[in-house]
C-alpha positions, 0 to 999 in steps of 0.5 A: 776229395775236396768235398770230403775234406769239408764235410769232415769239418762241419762234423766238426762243428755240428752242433758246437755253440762258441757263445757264452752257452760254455760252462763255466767250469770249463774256463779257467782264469788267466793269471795277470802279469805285470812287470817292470825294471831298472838298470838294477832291479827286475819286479815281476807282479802275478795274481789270479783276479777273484772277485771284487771284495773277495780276499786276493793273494798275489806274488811279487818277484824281486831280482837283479835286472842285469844277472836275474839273481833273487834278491832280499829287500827290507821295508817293502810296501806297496800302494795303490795310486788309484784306490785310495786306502788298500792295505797290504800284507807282505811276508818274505816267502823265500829270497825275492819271493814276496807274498802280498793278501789284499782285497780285490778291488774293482776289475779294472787297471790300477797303478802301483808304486813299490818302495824298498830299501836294499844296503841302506839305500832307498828305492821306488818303482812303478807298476803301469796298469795291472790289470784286476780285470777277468780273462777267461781261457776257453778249456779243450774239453769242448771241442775234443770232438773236433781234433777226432774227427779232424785226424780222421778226416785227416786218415780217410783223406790220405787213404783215398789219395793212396787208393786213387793213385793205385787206381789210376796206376793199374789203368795205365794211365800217366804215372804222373797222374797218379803222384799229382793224386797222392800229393793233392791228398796231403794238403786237404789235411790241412785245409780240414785242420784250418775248417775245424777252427774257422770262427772259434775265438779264444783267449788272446795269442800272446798266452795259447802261443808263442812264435818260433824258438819263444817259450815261457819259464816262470820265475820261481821256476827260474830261481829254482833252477838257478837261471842267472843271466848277463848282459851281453857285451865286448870284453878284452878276450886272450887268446888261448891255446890248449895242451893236453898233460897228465898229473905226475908228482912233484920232485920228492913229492913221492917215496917208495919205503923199502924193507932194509932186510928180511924180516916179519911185520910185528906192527902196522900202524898205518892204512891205506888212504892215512895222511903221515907226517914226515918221520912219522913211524909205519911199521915195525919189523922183527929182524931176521938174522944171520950172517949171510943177512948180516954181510948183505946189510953191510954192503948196502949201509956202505954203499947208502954211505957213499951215495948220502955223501955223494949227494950232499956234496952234489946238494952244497955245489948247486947252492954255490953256483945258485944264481945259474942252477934251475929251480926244478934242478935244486929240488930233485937234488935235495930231495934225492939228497933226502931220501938218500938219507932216510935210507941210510937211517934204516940200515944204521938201526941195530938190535932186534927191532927196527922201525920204518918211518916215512920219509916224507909227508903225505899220504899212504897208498894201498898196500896188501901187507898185515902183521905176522906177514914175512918180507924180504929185504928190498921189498918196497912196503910202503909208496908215501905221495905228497900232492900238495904240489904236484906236476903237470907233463904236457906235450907242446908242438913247434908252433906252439912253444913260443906262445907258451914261452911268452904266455901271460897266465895258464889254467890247469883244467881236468878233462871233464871240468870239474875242477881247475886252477891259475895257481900253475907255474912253467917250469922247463919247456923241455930240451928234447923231442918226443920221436914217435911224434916231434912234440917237446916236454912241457913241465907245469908245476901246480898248487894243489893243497885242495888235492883235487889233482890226483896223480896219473889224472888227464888235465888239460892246460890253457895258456893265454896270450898277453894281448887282449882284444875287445870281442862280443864272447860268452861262458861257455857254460852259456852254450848247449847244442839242440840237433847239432847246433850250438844255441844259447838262450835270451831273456826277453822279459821277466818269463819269456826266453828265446832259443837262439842259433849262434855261430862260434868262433874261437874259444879258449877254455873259458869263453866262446867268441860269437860270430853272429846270432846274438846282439849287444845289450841283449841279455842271455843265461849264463848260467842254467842253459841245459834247463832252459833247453828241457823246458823249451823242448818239452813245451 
């Protein structure tokens, strides 16, 4: 088997010259790479050498150090310390991304200094030693025969182990014998593997290969994808606790328009999704009467009398006694005082023609009413929502009551985190528990003029405790899973990151605290990590 394995890989190479023989066009020419950084800027310096005296163009790249943001310098120039003389054209070809045409000079290494002015301040940097030498990558094409014959070895190797284990089993011979057969075949794939390759020279490791979890991201890949990154460091860390809530309105922030009495819609001038202001008139309805009609809108204009007067003195008493009244508690009251109101105006109307108005602000949900359409009285024609303010009804535990209560901030958070907010305030931490399972009504109140809060919405609402305690934490936007487990990616250089395995600890809607896997002062992406994980996975 053994000496099946070699003579596999001197098929091989039979033949194969690894001298200077290889055509030429079957090399290509490493890219040169130079860079260099501060506290605040990162330059990143990349040409493909041509041949001296021969017009070169090369790309200079220009980013924060700390975030990798691209960033925009005036009065760039560059000089040559060690050639005296070369003239450089540079031209902005997008936001930290410099052209620069030259001539080539000789192949070998020169020193730069870059000077650039940012916010009115002046600044200088040196590039050591780029390099304008040729280095050559030897192309696969020639030895494409060697990985052929390589698996083939490979499979011939593997099939003559199975074959000789089956042997050996039908003769009777140990069975452990036979296993020990099968298994010596697997590592001769290597050994073959190894032999293909014994002498061949190529181009220097650090750019055919990188060890472990490294992989290369070009730089406008990175601003292109918007890789932003940070520096890792403690940080004051609230710890916070999560309740789930739904989106309820607020008190008189919605209004169901009832048809006072029969009648047929003679106009609609409204439609579903339309913004209304208060008073603002939605329909215009063609009475129907007769006396029985007419005793029935009586009764109600009386008892909507009582229920306005009823309400208005519930409204004047709570004024009175404001400095012991709830703030939630006022508002239901005026707003039912309110629409009480508008109701009684629908059945003072007299004639033949009445309108409907909107009681409130807001906006109209759908309806499937249209002119000519016949209603009856009580029919509610209309729901008008305000969202501007909204409420959050959140389920809170025993345990957790106290910590809400002396919560320093909250955050209001849709389940899928698209959108959130701090403009969230507690309003009661509930007076009664839920049977089914012991929990209390916890009642938030939202500002929600962007309306991104849509009524019956899942939300959830963090609350951060007042102490806060210096932790080595991060984004959680910094955080994507491969196989399972959590990573987060480190920036080395200006193209090489790291894959990095991170244990986490705990988390409060915002940041992760780390437990291990990343080091202080290291710098890690922030923002783009999902990208880098396609990038290292497809390299």
């Amino acid at each position: 088997m053994f000496i099946f394995g070699s003579h596999a890989s001197l098929q091989a190479h039979e033949g194969h010259d690894h001298g200077v023989e290889e055509s030429a066009a079957t090399e290509t020419l490493m890219v040169s790479r130079t860079e260099t950084h501060n506290e605040r800027f990162e330059l990143l310096l990349k040409f493909i050498p041509t041949e001296p005296g021969d017009s070169l163009e090369m790309v200079l790249y220009v980013c924060d150090y700390k975030t990798n943001v691209p960033m925009h310098v005036e009065a760039l120039s560059l000089v040559n310390v060690g050639m005296n003389g070369q003239a450089f054209i540079i031209s902005e070809n997008d936001k930290g991304i410099y052209r620069i045409k030259t001539i080539m000079p000789e192949e070998k290494a020169y020193d730069f200094s870059i000077a650039f002015q940012l916010d009115g301040q002046s600044y200088t940097m040196d590039l050591r030693a780029v390099d304008f030498a040729h280095h050559h990558l030897g192309a696969a094409a020639p030895h494409e025969h060697t990985t052929i014959w390589m698996y083939v070895g490979a499979f011939g190797l593997l099939l003559l182990g199975l074959l000789l284990g089956r042997f050996t089993a039908m003769r009777k011979y140990n069975r452990g014998t036979a296993v020990l057969a099968v298994l010596l075949s697997i590592p001769l794939m290597h050994v073959s593997d190894a032999s293909a390759h014994e002498g061949h020279d190529t181009a220097p490791t650090k750019v055919t290969a990188m060890p472990g979890n490294h992989f290369e991201l070009a730089k406008e890949s990175q601003f292109l994808m918007q890789v932003y990154t940070q520096i890792a460091g403690e940080s004051a860390y609230q710890d916070g606790r999560k309740l789930y809530g739904t989106i309820i309105p607020s008190s008189g922030g919605q209004s169901h328009v009832m048809l006072p009495q029969h009648g047929r819609i003679t106009q609609l001038n409204v439609t579903p999704g339309q913004r209304v202001a208060q008073g603002a008139v939605l329909a215009v309805i063609e009475r129907s009467v007769d006396p029985a009609n007419e005793m029935l809108m009586s009764a109600e204009r009386n008892r909507l009398k009582e229920e306005a007067k009823r309400l208005q003195l519930e409204v004047e008493r709570l004024r009175n006694v404001g400095d012991i009244v709830s703030k939630k508690e006022m508002e239901m009251a005026e707003s039912a005082y309110s629409i009480a109101k508008s109701n009684l105006d629908l059945y003072q109307t007299s004639g033949r023609y009445m309108s409907i108005q909107s009681p409130i602000a807001g906006i109209v949900s759908p309806f499937t009413y249209q002119v000519g359409d016949l209603v009856n009285g009580g029919t509610d024609l209309f729901t008008i929502t305000n969202i501007n303010k909204v409420y959050v009804e959140t389920q809170a535990f025993e345990k957790d009551v106290q910590m809400i209560a002396q919560a320093s901030r909250f955050l209001a958070q849709c389940a899928d985190g698209n959108h959130s907010t701090e403009s969230i305030r507690l309003l009661s931490l509930g007076s009664e528990f839920n049977s089914a399972n012991q929990s209390q009504k916890v009642l938030f109140e939202v500002d929600n003029a962007t309306g991104d809060f849509k009524i019956g919405e899942f939300v959830n609402v963090w609350t951060y405790s007042s102490d806060e305690k210096p932790v080595l934490a991060v984004p959680n936007s910094a955080i994507t899973e491969l196989e399972g487990r959590p990573v987060v990616f480190v920036k080395h250089s200006a193209e090489q990151l790291e894959l990095r395995y991170v244990a986490l600890g705990r988390n409060n809607g915002q940041t992760t605290v780390l437990e291990n896997g990343l080091k202080l002062g290291e710098r890690y992406v922030t923002e783009g990590a999902y990208q880098c994980k396609l990038v290292h996975l497809n390299q």
